[in-house]
C-alpha positions in Angstrom: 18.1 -17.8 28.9 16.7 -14.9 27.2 19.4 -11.8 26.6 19.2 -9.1 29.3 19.3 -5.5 28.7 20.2 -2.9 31.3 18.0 -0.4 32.2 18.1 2.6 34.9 14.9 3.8 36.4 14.1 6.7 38.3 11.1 5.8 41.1 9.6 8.9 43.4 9.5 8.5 46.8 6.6 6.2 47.6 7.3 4.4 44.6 10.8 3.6 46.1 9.7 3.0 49.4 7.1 0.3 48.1 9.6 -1.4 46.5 12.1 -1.6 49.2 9.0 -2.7 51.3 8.5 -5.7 48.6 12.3 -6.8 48.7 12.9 -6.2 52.6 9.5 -8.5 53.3 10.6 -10.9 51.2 8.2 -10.7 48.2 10.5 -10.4 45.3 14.8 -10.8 45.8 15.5 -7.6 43.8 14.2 -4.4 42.0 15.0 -6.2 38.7 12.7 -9.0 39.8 10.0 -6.8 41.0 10.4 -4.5 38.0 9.8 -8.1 35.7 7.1 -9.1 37.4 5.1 -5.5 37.0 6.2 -5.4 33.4 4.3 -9.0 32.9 1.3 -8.4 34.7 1.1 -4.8 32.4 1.6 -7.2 29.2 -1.3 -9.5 30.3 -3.4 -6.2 30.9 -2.6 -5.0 27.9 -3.0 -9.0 26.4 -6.7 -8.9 28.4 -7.5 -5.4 27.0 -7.3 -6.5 23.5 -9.2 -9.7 23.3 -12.5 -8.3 23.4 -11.3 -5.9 20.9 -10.5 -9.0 18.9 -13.8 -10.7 19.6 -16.2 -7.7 18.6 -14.3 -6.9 15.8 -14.6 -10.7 14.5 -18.1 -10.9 15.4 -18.8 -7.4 13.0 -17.1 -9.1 10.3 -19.3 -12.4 10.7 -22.2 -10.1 10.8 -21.3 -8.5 7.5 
């Protein structure tokens, strides 16, 4: 199991009352779980973001 590392977060209002929402419907058992999964799915954006970067910038260097 990976280390963990303890954060605190501050969340506005709606932010906060999402959250609870998520937990209290039964969508994710905690904050820490919700937190991990929106950290993920930001990764993957980020992840998704970047290919096509990769791909034109391989593509200009075949082309040179």
């Amino acid at each position: 199991m990976a280390a963990k590392h303890s954060r605190h977060i501050a969340l506005t209002g709606p932010l906060a009352e999402y959250v609870e929402t998520q937990i209290a419907g039964g969508e994710y058992a905690s904050v820490s779980e919700m937190v991990r999964a929106a950290v993920r799915l930001l990764m993957e954006r980020d992840r998704a973001a970047a290919r096509p970067n990769l791909a034109a910038s391989q593509t200009a260097s075949a082309d040179e």
